[in-house]
N, C-alpha and C positions, 0 to 999 in steps of 0.2 A: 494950348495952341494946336489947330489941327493941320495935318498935312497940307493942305492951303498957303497958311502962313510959314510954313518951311518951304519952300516954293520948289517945284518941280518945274525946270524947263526943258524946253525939246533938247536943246545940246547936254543934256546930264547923259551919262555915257549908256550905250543900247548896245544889245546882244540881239540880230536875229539870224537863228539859227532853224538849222532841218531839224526833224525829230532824230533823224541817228545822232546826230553831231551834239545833240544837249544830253546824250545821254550817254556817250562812250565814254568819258570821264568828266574827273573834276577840274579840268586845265581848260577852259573856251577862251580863246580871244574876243574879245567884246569889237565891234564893228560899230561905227556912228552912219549909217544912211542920213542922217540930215546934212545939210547944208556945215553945219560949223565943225570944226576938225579938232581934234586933242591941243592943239596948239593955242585956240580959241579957249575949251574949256578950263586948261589949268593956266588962263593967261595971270590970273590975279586971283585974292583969296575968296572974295562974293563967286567967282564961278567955278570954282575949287566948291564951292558951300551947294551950287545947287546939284554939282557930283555928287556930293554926299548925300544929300536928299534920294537922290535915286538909289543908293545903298538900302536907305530906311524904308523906302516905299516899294521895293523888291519884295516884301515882307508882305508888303498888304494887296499892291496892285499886281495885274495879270502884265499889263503893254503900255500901248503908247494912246490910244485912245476911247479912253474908259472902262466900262465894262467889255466892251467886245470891239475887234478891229485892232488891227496892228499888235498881235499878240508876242510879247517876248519871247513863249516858244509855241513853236509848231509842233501841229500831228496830236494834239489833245485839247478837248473842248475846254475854253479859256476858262471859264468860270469854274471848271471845277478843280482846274488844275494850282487856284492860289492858294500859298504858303496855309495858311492856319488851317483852310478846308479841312486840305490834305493831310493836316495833322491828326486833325483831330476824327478822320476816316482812321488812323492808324491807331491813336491814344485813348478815341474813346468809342468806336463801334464795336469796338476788338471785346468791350470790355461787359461790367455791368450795368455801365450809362448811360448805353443809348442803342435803340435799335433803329431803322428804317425802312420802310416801307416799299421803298423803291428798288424796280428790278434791274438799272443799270447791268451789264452784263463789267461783271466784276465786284460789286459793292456788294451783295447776299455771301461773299466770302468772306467777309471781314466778319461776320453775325458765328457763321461757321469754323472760323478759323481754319480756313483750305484753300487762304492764297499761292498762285503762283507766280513766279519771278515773269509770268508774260500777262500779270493783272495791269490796267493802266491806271490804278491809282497807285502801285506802289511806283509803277514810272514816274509816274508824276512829281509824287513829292522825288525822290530822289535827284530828278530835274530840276527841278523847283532851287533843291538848295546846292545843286551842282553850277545854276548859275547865279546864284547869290556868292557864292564863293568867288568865283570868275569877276564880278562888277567890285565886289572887293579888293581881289589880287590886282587889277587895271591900278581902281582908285591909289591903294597907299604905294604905287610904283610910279604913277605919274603928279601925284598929289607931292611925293619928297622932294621932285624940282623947283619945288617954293619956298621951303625951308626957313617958314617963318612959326611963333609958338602957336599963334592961329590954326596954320595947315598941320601944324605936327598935333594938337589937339583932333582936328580931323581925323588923321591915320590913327590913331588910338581909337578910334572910336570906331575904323571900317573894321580893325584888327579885334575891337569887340564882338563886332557884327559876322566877320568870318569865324571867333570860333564860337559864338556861338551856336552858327549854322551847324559847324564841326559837331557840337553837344546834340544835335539832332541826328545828324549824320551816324555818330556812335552808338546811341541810344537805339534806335531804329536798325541799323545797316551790320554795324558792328564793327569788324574789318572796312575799312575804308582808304584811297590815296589821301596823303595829305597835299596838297599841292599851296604854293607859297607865293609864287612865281608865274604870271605867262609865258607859257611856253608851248611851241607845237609837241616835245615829246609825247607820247603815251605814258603815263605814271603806272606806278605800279603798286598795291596794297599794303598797308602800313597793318601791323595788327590793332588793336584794340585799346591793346594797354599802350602802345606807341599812339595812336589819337590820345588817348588820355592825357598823355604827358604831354603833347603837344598843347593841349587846350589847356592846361595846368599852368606851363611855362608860360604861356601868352597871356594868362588872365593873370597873374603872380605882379608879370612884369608890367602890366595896362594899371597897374595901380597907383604906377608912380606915374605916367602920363595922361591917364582922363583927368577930368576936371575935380573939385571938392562934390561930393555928394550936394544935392540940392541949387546949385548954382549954374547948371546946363539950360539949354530950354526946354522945355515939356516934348517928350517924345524923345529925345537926345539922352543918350548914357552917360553915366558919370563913375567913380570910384567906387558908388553903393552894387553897382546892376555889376561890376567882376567881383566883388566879395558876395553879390547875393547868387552869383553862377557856379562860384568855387565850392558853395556849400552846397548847391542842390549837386553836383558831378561827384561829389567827396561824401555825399550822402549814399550814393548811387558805384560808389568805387569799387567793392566788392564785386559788384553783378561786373564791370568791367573791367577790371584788373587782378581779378583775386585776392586781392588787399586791403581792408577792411582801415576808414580810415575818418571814425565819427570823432575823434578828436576834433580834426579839421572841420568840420560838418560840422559842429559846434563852435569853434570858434571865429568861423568868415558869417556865419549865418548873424554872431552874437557882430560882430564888426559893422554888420549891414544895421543890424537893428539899432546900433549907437547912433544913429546921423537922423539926420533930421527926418526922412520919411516916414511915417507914423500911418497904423491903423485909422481907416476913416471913418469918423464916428459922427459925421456932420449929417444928420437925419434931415436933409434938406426937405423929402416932401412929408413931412412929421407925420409917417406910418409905424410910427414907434420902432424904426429898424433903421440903421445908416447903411445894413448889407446891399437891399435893392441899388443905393446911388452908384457901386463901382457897375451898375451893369445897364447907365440909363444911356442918351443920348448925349447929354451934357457932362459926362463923368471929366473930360477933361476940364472942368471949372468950380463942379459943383461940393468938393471937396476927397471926390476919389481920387484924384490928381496926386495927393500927396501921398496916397499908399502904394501909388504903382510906380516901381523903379523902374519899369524897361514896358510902357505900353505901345503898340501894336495903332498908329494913326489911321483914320475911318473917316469920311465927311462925304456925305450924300450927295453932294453940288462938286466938289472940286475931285474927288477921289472914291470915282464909284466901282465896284466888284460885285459879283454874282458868289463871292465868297464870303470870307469876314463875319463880322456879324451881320450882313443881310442874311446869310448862309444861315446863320442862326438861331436869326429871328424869322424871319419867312419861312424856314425850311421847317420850322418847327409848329408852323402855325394849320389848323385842319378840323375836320370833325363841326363843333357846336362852335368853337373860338370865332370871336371877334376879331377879325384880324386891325382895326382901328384902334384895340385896349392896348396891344403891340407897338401901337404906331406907323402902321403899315397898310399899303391899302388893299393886298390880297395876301395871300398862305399857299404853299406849295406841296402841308400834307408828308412830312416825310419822318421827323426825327422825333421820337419818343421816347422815354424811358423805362427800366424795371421795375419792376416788384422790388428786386433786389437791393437797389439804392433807395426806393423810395421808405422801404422798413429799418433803414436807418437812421430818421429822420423822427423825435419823438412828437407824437400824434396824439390831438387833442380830442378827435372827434373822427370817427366808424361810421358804415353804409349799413343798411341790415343787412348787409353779408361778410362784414367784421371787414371790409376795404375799408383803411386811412382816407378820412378825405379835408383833415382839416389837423393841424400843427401846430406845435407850441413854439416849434422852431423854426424862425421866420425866414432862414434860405432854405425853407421846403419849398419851393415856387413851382405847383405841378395844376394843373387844368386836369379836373377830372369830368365837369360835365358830359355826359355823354360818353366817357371813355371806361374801358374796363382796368381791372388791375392787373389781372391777367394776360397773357400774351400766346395767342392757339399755334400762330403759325406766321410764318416770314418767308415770301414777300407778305405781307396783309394788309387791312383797310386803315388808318388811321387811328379810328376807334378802339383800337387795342394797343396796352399802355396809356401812363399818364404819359399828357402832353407836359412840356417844361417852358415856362414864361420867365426865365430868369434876364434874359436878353429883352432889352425891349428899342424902340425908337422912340423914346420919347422920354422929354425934359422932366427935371426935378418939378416943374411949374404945372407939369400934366398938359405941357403941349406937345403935339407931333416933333419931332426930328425936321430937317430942313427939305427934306424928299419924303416920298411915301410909298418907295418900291427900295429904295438904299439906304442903308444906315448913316448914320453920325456918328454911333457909338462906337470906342475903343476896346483894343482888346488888351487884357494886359500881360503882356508876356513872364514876365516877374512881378510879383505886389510882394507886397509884404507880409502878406498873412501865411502866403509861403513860408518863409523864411520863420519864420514863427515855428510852424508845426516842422521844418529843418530840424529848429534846436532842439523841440521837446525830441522827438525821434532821437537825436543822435544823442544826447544826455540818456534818456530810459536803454541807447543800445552800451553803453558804457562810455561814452565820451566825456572830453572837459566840460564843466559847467554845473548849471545846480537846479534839482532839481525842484526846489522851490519859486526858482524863477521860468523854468517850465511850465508849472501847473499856470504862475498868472498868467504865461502868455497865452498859452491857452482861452485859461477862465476871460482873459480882454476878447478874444472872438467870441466865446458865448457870449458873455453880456452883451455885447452888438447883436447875435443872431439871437437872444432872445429876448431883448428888450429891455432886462433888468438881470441880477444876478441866481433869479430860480435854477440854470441850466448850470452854475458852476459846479467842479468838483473839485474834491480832493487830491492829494498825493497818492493814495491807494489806488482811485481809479482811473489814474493817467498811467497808463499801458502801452504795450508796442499795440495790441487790437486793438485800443479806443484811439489811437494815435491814426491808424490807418480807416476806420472807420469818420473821423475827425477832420482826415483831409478829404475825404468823399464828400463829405456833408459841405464843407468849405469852397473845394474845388471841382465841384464837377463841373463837366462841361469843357473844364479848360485846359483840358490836355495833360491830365497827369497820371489818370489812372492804370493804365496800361504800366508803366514805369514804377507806379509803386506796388502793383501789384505782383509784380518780378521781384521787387527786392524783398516781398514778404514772401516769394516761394510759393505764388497761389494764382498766378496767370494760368500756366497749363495742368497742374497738378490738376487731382479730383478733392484736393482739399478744399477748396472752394468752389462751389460750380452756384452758376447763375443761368436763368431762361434762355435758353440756343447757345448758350456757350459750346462748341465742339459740334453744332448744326442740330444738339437734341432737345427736342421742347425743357424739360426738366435740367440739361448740363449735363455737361461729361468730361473727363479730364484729354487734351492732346501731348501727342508729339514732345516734348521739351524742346527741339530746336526750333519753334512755332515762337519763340521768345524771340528771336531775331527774322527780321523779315528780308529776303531775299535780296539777290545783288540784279538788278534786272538784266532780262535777256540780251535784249537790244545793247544794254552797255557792256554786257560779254562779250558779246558778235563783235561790236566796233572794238573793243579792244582785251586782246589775247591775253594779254596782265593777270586779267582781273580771275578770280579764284572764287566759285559761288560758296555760301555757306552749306552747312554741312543740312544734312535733309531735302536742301532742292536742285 
């Protein structure tokens, strides 16, 4: 079911705000400019239900009318300023997955790693989930006046939605307020490990009030999406709290995988892979539905954005590409790939210049016609790097998406194959669990990415590096790499370096406080609290 049928109406609750005001903190009063007033909205539980919709669609949409017009914040161009964009400018330009082309003044720093706290993408996101937080805080305060199992279902679900905002917040930000509560005070900075345990407590305690795993409606969280969040943050606890804690990381990841969600193996348009369908137009039907615990709603006709996966797919689309093999009816030339992720990816067939240009591994999904492998210089022409066609607009059936400038496709914020390489990871790092039931789950993503079981291995070479190599190949794209590549100690170091990493053709190692990205200016200025991290 796409955002559509979860229905968004004009009275679900609205935030419009100045640019200073979305960005001095994480406390905004939400304001309704329409006609119908709070009293209207949480009259009953259907409009209690289409509050909540605007919760879920904070995540995908920019405003109030479509892609552009009536923007929920102000002072940054709306499309670029939506939730996943902006992530994935943070998780995965930063990294070895993607470069871009374009000279926006501020995105050539993300390639460089020499942002500043006055770039307007890290404004952005920062914004972005400062007031996701805010439409949160409104909802489970004015949602409790109804106090029926319905609406208390609801508040478990906004209280998922805030922390997981929070998990971006900390991952990204570091130090952050927690705010709980509307309120005009000015908040003032929790540390780190104090986020942590806040989004700890909250997910712990959401477990005995979401729903049973599998029993919500599609796009809606349940019991699986806090035990699949508890293990990626518990995976990730060390880099945040000093406290290393793969027990855990093992056992909410192994909790998620008991229920009913399962790896999608339904090879709907019989290309001998089920990988392509989590990434088509109709994934919400087509059997990727069932491996995504927390997707990300998209529909070209009711819920269009200039981010998302149109951001994606069109942004990725340039050079000799088709933009109709996409689904789409132009390309905008921007985002392309490494060397460096692409030579992880094992390769069936060489250029005569010993370039990869064809795979055994079927989530290789890269467009080399006309492009090099090589990367000379950023900003650059397209033609340099592979292109990536992993996103596309178009159905398991091989027909276009419903639009041919917006997607349909979802994005999934948690699936499952996640939580999969959780467990192997926290088992090989000493965690509860066994190591034999690691390798299969493993060996279940190759056999999907390659068609049969040739690509499976052993217990010898299921590694902490084939582990991390493993989620590259799995997740790129989708906003994880930056994140793991912190917790392997190879973000800034010179232990790893990939093309412009550090602004130098070849790589170079930065800064270690380059791990955490700035507290923005602007939310300084507006409020005296706040304490910038250490380096900017």
């Amino acid at each position: 079911m796409k955002i559509n049928k979860f229905k968004l109406y004009a009275i679900a609750i609205i935030i419009a705000l100045s640019t200073t005001s979305c960005l001095d903190d994480l406390d905004q009063t939400p304001i309704d400019p329409d006609s119908f007033t709070e009293l209207d909205v949480y009259a009953n539980e259907a409009m209690a239900k289409s509050a909540l919709a605007k919760l879920y669609a904070a995540l995908a949409l920019t405003g109030q009318q479509g892609a552009t017009g009536q923007p929920d914040i102000a002072g940054i161009d709306e499309g670029t300023s939506q939730f996943t964009r902006m992530y994935y400018t943070h998780q995965v330009l930063t990294t070895d997955e993607a470069v871009v082309g374009w000279g926006d003044p501020g995105l050539p720093d993300f390639h460089a790693m020499n942002w500043s706290s006055g770039n307007d993408f890290v404004n952005g996101l920062w914004s972005r989930l400062a007031q996701e937080v805010s439409f949160c805080n409104s909802f489970i305060e004015k949602a409790a006046q109804l106090d029926s199992d319905e609406t208390n279902n609801f508040i478990a679900e906004a209280r998922f939605l805030r922390a997981y905002s929070y998990s971006v917040l900390m991952d990204v930000f570091g130090s952050v307020p927690v705010v709980t509560q509307v309120s005009a005070e000015l908040p003032t900075q929790n540390s780190r490990t104090e986020v942590f345990n806040f989004i700890e407590s909250e997910l712990l305690d959401l477990v005995s009030n979401l729903k049973e795993p599998g029993t919500n409606e599609y796009g809606r969280v349940d019991k699986a999406a806090a035990w699949a969040l508890l293990s990626r943050i518990y995976l990730n606890a060390e880099v945040y709290t000093g406290t290393p804690k793969w027990n855990e990381a093992a056992q909410f990841a192994q909790m998620a995988i008991n229920t009913s969600y399962q790896i999608n193996m339904n090879d709907a348009n019989g290309n001998g892979t089920a990988y392509d369908e989590l990434f088509l137009a109709d994934n919400n039907t087509n059997g990727a539905q069932n491996e995504f615990i927390f997707p990300i709603q998209f529909d070209g006709i009711q819920s269009r954005t200039y981010g998302g996966t149109t951001f994606l797919i069109n942004g990725s689309i340039g050079g000799n590409m088709t933009p109709a093999d996409l689904g789409v009816d132009g390309g905008w030339g921007g985002m392309r790939t490494t060397k460096a992720l692409v030579s992880k990816f094992q390769a069936s067939q060489y250029d005569g210049d010993g370039a990869p240009i064809a795979w055994t591994d079927k989530r290789a999904m890269f467009f080399t016609d006309g492009q090099s492998y090589e990367i000379n210089v950023i900003p650059n022409a397209f033609e340099e790097g592979y292109a990536v066609t992993k996103f596309k607009n178009v159905k398991s059936n091989g027909t276009r998406g419903s639009d041919g400038t917006f997607a349909d496709t979802d994005l999934a914020a948690i699936r499952m194959a996640e939580v999969y390489l959780n467990y192997a990871e926290a088992v090989l790092r000493g965690g509860s669990g066994d190591l034999g039931t690691a390798v299969n789950l493993v060996n279940e993503l190759r056999t999907r990415a390659y068609g049969n079981s040739s690509g499976n291995i052993n217990s010898t070479s299921l590694t902490l590096d084939f582990v991390l190599d493993e989620r590259a190949r799995e997740l790129y794209w989708e906003g994880f790499r930056r994140t793991d590549l912190i917790r392997y100690g190879l973000f800034t170091s010179g232990a790893y370096l990939w093309p412009f990493k550090g602004g130098v053709p070849t790589g170079t190692s930065v800064p270690s406080y380059r791990q955490l990205f700035p507290i923005p200016a602007d939310a300084i200025v507006a409020n005296p609290n706040y304490v910038q991290n250490t380096g900017y």
